[in-house]
PQR file with spaces between the fields and no chain letter, atoms N, CA, C, O and H, PARSE charges and radii, in Angstrom:
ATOM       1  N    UNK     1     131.610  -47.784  299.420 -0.4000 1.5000
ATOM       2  CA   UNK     1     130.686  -47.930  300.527 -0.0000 2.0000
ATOM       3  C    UNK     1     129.258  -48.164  300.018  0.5500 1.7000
ATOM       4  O    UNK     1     128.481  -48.954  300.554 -0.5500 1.4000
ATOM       5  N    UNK     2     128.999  -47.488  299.048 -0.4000 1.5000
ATOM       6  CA   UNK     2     128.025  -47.319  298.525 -0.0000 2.0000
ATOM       7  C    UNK     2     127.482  -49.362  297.943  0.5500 1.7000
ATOM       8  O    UNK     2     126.758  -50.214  298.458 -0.5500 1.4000
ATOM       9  H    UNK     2     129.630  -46.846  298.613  0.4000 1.0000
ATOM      10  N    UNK     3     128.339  -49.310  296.676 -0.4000 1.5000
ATOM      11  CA   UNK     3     127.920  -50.978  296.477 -0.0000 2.0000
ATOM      12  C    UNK     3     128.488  -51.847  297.961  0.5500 1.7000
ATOM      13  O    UNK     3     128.350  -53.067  297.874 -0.5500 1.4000
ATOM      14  H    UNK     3     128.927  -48.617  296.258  0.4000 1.0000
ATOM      15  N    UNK     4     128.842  -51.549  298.729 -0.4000 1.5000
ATOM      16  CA   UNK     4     128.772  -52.469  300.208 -0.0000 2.0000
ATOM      17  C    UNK     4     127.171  -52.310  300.548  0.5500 1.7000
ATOM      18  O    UNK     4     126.842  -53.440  300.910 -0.5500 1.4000
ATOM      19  H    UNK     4     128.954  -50.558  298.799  0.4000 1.0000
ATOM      20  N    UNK     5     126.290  -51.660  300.593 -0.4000 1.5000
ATOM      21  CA   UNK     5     125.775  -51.121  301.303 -0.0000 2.0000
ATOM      22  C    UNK     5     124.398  -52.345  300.396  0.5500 1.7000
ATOM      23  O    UNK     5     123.759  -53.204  301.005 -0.5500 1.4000
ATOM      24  H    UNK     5     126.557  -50.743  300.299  0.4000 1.0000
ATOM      25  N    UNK     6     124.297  -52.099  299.137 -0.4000 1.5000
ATOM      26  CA   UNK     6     123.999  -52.174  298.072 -0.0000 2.0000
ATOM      27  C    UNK     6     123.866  -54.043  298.240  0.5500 1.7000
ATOM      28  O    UNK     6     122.812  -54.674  298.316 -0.5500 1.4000
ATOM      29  H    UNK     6     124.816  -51.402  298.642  0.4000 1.0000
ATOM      30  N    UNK     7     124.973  -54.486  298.258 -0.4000 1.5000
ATOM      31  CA   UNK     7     125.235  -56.023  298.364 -0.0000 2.0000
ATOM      32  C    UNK     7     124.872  -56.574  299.497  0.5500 1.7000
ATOM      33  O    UNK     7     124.471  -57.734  299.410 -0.5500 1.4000
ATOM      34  H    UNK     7     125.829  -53.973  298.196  0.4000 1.0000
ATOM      35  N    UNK     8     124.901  -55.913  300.902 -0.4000 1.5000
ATOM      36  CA   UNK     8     124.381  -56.409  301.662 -0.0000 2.0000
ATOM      37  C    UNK     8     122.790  -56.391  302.047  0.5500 1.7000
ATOM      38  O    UNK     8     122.158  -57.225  302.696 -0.5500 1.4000
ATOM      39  H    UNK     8     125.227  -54.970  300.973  0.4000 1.0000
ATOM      40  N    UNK     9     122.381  -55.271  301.489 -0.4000 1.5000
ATOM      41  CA   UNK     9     120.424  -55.116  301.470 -0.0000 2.0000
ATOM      42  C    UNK     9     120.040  -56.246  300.524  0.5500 1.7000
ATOM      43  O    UNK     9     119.066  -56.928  300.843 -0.5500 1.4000
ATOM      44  H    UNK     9     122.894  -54.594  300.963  0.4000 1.0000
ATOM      45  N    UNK    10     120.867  -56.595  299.097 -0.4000 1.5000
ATOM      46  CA   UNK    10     120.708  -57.086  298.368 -0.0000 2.0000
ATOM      47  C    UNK    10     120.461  -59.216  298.969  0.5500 1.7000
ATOM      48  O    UNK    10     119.513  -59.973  298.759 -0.5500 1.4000
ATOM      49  H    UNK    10     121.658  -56.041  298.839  0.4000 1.0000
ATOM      50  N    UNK    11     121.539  -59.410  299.567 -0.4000 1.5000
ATOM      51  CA   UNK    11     121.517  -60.378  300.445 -0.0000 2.0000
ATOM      52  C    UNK    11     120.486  -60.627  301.345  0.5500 1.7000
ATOM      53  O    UNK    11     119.850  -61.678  301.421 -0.5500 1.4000
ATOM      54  H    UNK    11     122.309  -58.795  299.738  0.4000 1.0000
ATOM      55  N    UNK    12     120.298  -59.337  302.226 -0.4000 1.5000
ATOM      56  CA   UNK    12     119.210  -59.785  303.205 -0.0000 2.0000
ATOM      57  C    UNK    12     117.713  -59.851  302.532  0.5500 1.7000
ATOM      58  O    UNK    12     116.965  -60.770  302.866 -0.5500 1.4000
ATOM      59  H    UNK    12     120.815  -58.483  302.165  0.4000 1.0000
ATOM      60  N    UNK    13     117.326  -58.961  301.674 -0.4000 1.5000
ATOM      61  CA   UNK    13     115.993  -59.414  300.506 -0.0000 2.0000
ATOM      62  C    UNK    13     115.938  -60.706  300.367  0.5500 1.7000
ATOM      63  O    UNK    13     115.088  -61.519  300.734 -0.5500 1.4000
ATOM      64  H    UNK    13     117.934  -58.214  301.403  0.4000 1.0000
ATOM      65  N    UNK    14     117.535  -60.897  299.453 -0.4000 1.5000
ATOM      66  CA   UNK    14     117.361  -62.675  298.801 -0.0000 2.0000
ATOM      67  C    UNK    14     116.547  -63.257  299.882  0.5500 1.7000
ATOM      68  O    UNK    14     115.414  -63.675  299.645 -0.5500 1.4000
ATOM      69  H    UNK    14     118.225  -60.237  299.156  0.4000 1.0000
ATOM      70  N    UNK    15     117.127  -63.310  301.186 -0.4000 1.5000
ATOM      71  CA   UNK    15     116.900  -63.854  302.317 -0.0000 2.0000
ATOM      72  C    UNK    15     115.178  -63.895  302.472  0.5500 1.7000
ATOM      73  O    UNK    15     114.448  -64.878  302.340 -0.5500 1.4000
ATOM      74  H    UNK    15     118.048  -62.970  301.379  0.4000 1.0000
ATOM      75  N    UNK    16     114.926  -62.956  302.689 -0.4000 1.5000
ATOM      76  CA   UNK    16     113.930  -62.965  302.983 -0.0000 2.0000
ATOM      77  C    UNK    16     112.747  -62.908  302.346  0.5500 1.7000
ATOM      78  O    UNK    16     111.620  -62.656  302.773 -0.5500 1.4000
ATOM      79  H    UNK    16     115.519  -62.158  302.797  0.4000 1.0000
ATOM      80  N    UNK    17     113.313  -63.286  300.806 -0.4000 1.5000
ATOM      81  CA   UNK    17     112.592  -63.673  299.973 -0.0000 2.0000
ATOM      82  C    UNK    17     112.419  -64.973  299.734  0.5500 1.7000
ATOM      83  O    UNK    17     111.268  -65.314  299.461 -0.5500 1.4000
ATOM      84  H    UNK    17     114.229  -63.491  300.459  0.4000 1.0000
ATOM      85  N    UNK    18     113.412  -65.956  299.768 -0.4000 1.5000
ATOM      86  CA   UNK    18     113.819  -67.364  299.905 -0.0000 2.0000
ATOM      87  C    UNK    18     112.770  -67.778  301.060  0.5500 1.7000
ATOM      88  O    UNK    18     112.072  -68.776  300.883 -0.5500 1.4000
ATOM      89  H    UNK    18     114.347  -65.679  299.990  0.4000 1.0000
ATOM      90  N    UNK    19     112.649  -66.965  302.320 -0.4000 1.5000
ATOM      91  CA   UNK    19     112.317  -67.537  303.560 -0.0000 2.0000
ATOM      92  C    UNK    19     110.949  -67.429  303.254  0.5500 1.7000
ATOM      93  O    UNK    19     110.247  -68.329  303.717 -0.5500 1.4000
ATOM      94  H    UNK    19     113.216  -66.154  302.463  0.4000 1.0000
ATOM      95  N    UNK    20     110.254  -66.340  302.428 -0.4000 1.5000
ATOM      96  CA   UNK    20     108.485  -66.323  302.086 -0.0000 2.0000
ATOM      97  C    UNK    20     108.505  -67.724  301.661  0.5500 1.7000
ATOM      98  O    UNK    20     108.237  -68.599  302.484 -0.5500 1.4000
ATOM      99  H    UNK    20     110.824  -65.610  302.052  0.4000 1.0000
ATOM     100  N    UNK    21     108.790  -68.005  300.489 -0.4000 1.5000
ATOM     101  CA   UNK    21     108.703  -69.235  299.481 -0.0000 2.0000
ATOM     102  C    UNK    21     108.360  -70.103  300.174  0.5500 1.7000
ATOM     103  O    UNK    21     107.342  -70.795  300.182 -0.5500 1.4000
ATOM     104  H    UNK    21     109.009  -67.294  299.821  0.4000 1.0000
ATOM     105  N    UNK    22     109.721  -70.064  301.124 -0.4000 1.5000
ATOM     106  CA   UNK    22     109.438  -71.882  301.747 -0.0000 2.0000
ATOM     107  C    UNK    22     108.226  -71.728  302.803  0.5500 1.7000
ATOM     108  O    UNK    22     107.883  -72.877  303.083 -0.5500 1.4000
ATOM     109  H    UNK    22     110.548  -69.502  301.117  0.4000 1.0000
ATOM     110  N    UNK    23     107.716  -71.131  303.256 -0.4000 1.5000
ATOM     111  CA   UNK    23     106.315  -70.551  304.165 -0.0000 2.0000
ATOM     112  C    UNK    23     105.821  -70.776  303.402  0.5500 1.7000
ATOM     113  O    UNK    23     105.302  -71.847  303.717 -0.5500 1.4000
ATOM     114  H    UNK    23     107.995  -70.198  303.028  0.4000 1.0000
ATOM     115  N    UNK    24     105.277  -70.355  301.671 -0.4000 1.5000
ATOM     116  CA   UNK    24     104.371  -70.617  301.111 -0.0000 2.0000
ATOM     117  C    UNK    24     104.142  -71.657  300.604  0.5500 1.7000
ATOM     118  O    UNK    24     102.951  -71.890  300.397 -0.5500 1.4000
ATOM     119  H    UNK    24     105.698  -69.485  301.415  0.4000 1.0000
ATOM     120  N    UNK    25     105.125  -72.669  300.210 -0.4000 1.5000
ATOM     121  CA   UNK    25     105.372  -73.748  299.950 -0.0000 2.0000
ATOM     122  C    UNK    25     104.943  -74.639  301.208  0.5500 1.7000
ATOM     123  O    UNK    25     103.968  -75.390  301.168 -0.5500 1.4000
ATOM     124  H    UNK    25     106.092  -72.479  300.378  0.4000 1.0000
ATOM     125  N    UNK    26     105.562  -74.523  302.053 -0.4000 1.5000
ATOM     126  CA   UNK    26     105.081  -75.274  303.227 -0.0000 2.0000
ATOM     127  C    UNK    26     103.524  -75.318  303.833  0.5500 1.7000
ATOM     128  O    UNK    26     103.141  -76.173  304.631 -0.5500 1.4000
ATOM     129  H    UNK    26     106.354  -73.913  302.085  0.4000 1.0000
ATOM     130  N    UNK    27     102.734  -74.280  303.325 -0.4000 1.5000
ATOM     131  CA   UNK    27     101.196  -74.155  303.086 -0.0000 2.0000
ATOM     132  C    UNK    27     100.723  -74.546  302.198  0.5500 1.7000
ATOM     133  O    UNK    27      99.536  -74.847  302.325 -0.5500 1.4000
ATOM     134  H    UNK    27     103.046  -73.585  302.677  0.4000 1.0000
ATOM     135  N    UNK    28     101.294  -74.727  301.001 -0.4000 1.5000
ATOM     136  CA   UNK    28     100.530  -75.852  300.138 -0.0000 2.0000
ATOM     137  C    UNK    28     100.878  -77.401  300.184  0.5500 1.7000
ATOM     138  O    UNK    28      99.996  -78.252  300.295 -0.5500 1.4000
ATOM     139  H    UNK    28     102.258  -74.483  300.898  0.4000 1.0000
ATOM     140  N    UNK    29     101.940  -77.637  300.111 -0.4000 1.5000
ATOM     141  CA   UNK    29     101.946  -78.691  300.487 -0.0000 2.0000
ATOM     142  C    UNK    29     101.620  -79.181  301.885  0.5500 1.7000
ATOM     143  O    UNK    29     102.331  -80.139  302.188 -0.5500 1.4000
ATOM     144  H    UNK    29     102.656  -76.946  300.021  0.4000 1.0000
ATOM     145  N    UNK    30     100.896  -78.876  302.682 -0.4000 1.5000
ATOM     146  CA   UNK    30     100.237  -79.099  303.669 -0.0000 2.0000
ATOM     147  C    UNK    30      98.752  -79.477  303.262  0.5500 1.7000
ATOM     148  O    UNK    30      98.141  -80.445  303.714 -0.5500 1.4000
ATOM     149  H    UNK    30     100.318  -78.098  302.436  0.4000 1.0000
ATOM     150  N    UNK    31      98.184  -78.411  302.184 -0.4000 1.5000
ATOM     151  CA   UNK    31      96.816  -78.724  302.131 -0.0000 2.0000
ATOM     152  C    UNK    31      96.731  -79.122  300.683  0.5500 1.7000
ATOM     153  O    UNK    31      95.728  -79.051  299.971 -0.5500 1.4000
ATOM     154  H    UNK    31      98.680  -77.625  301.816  0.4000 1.0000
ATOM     155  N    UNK    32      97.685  -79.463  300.418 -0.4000 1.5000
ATOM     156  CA   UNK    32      98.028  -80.844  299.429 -0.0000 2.0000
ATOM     157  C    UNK    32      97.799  -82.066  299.767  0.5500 1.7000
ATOM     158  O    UNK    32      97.272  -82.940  299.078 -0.5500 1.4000
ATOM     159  H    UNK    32      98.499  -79.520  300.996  0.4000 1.0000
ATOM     160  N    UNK    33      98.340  -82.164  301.233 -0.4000 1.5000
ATOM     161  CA   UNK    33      98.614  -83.120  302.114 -0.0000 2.0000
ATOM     162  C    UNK    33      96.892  -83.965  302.226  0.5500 1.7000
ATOM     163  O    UNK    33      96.535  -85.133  302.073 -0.5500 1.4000
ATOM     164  H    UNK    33      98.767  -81.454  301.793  0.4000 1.0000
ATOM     165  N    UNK    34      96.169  -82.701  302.562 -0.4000 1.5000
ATOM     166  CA   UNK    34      95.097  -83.227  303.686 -0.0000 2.0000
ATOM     167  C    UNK    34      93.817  -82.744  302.739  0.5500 1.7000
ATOM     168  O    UNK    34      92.830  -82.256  303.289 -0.5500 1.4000
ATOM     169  H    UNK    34      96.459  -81.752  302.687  0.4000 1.0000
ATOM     170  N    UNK    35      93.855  -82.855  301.693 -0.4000 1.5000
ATOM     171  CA   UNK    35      92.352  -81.978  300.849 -0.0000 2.0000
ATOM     172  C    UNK    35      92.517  -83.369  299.800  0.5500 1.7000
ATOM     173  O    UNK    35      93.623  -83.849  299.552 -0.5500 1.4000
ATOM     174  H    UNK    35      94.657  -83.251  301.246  0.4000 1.0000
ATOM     175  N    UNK    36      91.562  -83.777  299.384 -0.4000 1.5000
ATOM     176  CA   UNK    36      90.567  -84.661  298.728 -0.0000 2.0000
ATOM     177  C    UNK    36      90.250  -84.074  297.504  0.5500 1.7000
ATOM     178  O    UNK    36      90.364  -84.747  296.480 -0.5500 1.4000
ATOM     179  H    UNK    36      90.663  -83.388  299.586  0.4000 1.0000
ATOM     180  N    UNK    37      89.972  -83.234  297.472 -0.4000 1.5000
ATOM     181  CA   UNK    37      90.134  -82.032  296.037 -0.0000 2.0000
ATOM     182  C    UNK    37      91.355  -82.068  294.731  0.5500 1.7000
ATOM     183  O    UNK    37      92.473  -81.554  294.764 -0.5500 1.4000
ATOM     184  H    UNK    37      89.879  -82.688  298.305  0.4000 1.0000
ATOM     185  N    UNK    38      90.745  -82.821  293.649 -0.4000 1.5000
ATOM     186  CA   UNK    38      91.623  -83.258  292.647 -0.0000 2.0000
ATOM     187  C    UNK    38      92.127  -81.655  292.325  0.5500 1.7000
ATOM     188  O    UNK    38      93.315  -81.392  292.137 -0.5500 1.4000
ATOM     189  H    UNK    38      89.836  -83.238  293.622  0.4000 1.0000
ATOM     190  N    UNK    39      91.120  -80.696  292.293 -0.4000 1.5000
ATOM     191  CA   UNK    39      91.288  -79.300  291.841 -0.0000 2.0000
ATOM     192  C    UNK    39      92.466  -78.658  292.641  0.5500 1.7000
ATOM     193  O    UNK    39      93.561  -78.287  292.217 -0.5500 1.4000
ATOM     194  H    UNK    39      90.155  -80.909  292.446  0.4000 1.0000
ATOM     195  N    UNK    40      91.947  -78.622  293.936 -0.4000 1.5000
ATOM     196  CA   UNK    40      92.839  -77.830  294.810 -0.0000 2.0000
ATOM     197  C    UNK    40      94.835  -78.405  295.024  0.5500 1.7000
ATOM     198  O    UNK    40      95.908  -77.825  295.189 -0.5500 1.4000
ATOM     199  H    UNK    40      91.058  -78.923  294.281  0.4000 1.0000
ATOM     200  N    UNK    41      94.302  -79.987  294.870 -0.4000 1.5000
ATOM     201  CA   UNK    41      95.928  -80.244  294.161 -0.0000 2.0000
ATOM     202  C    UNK    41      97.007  -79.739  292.906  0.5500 1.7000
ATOM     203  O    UNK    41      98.179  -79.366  292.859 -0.5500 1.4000
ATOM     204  H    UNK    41      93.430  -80.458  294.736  0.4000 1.0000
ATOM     205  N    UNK    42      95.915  -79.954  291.945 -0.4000 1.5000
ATOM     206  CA   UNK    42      96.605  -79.515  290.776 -0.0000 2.0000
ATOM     207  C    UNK    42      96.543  -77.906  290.887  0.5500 1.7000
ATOM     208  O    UNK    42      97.683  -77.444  290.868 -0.5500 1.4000
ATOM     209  H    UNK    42      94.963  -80.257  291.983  0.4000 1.0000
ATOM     210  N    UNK    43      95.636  -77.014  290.988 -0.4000 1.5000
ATOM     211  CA   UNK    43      95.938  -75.746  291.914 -0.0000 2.0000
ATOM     212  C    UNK    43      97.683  -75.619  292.340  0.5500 1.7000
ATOM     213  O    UNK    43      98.690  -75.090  291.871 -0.5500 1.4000
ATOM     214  H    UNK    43      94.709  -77.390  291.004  0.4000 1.0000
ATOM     215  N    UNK    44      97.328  -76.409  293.451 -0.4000 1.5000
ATOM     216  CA   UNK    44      98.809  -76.057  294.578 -0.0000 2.0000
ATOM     217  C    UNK    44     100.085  -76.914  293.889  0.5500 1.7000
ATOM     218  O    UNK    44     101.207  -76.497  294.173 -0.5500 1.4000
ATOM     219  H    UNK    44      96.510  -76.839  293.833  0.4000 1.0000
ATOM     220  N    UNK    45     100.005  -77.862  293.170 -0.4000 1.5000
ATOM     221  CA   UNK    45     100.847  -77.907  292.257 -0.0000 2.0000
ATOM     222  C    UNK    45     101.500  -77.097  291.323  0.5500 1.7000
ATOM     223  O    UNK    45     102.705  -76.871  291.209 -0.5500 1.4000
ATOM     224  H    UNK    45      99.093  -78.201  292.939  0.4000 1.0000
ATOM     225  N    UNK    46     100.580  -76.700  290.690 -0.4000 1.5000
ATOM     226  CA   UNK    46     100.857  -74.824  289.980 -0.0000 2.0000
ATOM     227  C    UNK    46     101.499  -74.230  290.834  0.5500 1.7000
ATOM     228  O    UNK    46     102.725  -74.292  290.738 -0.5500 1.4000
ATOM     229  H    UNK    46      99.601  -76.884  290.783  0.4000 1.0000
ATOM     230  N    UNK    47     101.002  -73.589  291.763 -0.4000 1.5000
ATOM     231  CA   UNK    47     101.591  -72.704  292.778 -0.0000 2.0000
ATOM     232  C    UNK    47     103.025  -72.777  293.219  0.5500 1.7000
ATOM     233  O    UNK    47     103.816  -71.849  293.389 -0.5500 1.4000
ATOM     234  H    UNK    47     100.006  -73.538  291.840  0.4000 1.0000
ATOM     235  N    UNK    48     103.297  -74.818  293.457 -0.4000 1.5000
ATOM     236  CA   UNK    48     104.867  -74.617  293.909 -0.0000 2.0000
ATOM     237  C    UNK    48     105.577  -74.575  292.795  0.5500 1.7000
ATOM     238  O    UNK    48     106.799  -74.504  292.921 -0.5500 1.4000
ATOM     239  H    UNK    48     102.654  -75.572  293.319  0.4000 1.0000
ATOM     240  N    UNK    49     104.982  -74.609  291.424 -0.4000 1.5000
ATOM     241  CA   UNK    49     105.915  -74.723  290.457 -0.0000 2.0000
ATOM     242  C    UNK    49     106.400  -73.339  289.831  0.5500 1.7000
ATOM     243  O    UNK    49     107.430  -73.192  289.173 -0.5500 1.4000
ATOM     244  H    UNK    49     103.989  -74.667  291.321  0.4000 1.0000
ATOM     245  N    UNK    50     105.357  -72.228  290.194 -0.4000 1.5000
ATOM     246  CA   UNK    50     105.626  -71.087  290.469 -0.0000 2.0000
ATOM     247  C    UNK    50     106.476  -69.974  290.813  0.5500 1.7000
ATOM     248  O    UNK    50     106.784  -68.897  290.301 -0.5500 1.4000
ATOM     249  H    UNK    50     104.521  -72.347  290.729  0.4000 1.0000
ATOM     250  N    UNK    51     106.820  -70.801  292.162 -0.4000 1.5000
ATOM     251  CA   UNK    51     107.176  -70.339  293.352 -0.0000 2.0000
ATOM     252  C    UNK    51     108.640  -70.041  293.264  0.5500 1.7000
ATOM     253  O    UNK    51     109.238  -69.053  293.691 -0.5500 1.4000
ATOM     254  H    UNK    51     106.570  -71.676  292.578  0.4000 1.0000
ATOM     255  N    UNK    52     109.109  -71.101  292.619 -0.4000 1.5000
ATOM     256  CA   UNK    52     110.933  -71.165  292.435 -0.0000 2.0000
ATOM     257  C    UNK    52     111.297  -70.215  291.779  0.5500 1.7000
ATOM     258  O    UNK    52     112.473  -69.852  291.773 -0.5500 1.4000
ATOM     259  H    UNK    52     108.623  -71.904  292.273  0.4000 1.0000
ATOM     260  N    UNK    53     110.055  -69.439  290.880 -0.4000 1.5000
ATOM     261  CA   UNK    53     111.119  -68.563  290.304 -0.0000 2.0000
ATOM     262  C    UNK    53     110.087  -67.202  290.231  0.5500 1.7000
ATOM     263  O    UNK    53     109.751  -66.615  289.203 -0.5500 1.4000
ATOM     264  H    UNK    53     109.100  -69.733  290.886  0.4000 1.0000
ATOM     265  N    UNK    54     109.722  -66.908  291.501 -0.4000 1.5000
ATOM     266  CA   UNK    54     108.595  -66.255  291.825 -0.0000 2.0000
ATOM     267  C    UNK    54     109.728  -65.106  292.600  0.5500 1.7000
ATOM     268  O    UNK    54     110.658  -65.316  293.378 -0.5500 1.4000
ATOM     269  H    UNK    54     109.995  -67.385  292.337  0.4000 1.0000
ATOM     270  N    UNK    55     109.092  -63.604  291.902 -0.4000 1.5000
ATOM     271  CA   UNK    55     110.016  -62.673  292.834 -0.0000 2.0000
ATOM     272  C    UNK    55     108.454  -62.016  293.961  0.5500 1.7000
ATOM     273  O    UNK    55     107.335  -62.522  294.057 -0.5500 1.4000
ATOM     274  H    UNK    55     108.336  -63.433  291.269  0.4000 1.0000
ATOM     275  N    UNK    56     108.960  -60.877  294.580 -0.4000 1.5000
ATOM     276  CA   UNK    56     108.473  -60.216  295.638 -0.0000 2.0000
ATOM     277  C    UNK    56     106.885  -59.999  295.271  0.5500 1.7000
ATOM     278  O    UNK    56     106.078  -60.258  296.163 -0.5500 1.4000
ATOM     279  H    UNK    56     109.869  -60.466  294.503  0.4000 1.0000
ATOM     280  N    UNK    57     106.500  -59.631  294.263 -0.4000 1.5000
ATOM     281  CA   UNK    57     105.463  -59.434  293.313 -0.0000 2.0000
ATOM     282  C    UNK    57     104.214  -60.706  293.426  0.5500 1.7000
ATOM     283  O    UNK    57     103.105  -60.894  293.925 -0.5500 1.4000
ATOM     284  H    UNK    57     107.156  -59.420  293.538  0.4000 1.0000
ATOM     285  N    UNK    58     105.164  -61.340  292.662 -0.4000 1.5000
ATOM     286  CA   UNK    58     104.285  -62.517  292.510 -0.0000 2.0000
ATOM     287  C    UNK    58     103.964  -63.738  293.664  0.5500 1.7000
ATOM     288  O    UNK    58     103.169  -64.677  293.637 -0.5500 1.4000
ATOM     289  H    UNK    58     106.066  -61.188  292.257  0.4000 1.0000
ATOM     290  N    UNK    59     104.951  -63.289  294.687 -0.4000 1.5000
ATOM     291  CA   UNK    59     104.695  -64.046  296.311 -0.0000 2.0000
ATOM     292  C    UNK    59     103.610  -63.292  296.762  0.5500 1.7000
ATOM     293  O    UNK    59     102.603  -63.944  297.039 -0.5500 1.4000
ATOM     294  H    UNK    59     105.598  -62.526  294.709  0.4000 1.0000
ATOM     295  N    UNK    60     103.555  -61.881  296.930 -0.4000 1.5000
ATOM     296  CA   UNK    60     102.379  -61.246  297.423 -0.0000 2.0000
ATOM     297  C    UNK    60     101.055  -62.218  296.467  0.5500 1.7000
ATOM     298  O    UNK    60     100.401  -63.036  297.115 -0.5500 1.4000
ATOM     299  H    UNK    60     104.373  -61.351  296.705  0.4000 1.0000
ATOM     300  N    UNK    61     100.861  -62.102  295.472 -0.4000 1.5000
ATOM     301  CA   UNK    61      99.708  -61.976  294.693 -0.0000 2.0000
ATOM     302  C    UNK    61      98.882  -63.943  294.998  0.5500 1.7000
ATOM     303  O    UNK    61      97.721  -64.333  295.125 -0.5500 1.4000
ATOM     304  H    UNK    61     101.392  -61.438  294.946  0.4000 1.0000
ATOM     305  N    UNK    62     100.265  -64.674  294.998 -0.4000 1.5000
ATOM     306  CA   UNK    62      99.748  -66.230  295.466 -0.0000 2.0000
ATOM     307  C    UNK    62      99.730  -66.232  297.145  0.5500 1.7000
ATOM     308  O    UNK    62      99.482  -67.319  297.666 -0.5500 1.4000
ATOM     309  H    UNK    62     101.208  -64.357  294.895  0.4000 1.0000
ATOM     310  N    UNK    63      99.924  -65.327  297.838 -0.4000 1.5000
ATOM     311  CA   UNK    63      99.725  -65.424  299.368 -0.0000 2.0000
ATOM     312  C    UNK    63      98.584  -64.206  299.506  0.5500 1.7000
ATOM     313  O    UNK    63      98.665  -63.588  300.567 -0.5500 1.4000
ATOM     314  H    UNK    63     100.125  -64.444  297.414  0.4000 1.0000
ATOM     315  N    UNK    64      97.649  -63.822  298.687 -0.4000 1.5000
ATOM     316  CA   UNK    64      96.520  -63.230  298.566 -0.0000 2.0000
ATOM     317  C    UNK    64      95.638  -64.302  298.448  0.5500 1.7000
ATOM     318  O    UNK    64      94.745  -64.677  299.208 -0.5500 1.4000
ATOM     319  H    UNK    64      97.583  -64.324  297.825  0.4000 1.0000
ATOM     320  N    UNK    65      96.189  -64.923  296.928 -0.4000 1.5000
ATOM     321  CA   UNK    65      94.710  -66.187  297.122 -0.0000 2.0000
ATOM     322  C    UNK    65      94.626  -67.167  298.223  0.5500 1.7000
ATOM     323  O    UNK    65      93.559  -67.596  298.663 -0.5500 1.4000
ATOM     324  H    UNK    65      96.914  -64.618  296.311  0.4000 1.0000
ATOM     325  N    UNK    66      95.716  -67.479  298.619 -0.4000 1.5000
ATOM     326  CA   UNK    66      95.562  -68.541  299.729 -0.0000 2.0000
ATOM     327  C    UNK    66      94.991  -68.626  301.385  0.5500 1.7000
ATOM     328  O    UNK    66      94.645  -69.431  302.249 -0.5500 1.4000
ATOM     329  H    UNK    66      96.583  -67.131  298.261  0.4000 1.0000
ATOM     330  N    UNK    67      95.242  -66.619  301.020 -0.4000 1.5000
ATOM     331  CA   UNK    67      94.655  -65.953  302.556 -0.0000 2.0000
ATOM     332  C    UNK    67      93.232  -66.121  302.288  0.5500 1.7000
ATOM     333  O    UNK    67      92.610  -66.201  303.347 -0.5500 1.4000
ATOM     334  H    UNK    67      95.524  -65.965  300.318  0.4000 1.0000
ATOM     335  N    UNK    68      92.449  -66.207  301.193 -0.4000 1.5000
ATOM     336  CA   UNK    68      91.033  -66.386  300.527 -0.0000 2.0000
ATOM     337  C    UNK    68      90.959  -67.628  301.281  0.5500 1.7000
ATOM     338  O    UNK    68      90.371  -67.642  302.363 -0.5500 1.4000
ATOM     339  H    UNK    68      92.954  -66.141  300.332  0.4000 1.0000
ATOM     340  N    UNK    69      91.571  -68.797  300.742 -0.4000 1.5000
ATOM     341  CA   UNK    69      91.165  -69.630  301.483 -0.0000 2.0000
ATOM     342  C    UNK    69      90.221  -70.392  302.182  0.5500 1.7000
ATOM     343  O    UNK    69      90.591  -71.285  302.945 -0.5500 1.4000
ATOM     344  H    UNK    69      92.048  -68.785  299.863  0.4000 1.0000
């Protein structure tokens, strides 16, 4: 019961860790999209390259700078 319990919290995290990403992703490449800023591209370039292998930690810390903004 115990690893049931275990595998399924484990699942819904993934989840809802997967689901930050693409939110954060979907905010940079937005103002990827629309900014003129050679900086702020290569910036948010970094960021999505980041991102793929970015756990809980390091999503907080790049959705800090971007709340700066």
């Amino acid at each position: 019961m115990k690893n049931l319990i275990k595998t399924v919290l484990g699942i819904f995290i993934k989840s809802k860790i997967e689901q930050r990403k693409q939110e954060i992703k979907d905010k940079l490449e937005k103002e990827i999209s629309i900014t003129t800023s050679e900086w702020v591209k290569a910036r948010n370039t970094a960021y999505l390259a980041i991102i793929d292998g970015a756990d809980d930690k390091v999503l907080n810390e790049i959705e800090k700078v971007i709340d700066k903004i």
